[in-house]
C-alpha positions in Angstrom: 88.4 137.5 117.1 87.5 134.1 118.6 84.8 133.4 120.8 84.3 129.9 122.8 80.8 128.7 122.9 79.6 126.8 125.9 77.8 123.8 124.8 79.1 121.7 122.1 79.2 119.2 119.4 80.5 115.8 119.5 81.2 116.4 123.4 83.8 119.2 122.1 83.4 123.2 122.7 82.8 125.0 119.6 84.7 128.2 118.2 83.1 130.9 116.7 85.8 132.6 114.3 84.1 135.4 112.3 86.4 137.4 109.7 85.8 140.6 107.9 88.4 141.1 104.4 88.6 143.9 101.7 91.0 142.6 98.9 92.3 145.1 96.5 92.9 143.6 93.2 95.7 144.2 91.0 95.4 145.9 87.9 95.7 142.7 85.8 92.4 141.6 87.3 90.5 144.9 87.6 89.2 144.9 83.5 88.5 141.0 83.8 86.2 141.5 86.6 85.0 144.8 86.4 86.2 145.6 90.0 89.2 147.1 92.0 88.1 145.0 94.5 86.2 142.7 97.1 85.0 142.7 100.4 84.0 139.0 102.2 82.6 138.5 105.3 83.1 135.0 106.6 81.7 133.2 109.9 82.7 129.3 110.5 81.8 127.5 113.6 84.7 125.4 114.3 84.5 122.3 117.0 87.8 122.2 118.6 89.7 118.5 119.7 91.8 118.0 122.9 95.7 118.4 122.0 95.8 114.6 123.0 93.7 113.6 120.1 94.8 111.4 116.9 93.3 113.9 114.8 96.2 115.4 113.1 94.3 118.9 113.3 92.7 120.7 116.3 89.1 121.1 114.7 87.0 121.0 112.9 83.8 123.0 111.5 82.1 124.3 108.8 82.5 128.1 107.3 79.9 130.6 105.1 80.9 133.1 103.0 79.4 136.3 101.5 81.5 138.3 98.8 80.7 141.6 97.1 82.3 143.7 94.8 81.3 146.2 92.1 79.7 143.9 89.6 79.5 140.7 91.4 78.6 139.1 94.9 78.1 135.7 95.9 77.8 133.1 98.7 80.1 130.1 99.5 79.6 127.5 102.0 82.4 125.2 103.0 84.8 122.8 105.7 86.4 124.7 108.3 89.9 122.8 109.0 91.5 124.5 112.6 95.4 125.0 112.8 
């Protein structure tokens, strides 16, 4: 699901790309990390270039990250490159 925001940044609409995972591991990683699996929720707010641009990529934004599993959870925070 994408969502256009009105407004912008750098004179450029933004994107709103939010993704919900569950990864099942395989069983060479379920002993290691004490887990069959993980679920990450991830929401990145992407601004998007004009296809006339020199960027070689259509935006760019930045993306956050929250992982849980059995025995661990986490956060990440990083760049957001559009395709």
């Amino acid at each position: 699901m994408h969502g256009l925001l009105r407004g912008g940044a750098f004179g450029r609409p933004l994107r709103l790309d939010p993704r919900l995972r569950h990864t099942f591991l395989g069983d060479d990683l379920v002993d290691p990390l004490d887990s069959s699996g993980f679920t990450d929720l991830r929401l990145a707010l992407v601004a998007l270039w004009p296809k006339i641009s020199r960027l070689p990529i259509p935006g760019i934004g930045l993306a956050v990250t929250y992982t849980t599993a059995d025995a661990f959870e986490g956060w990440s925070i990083g760049v957001s490159f559009g395709r």
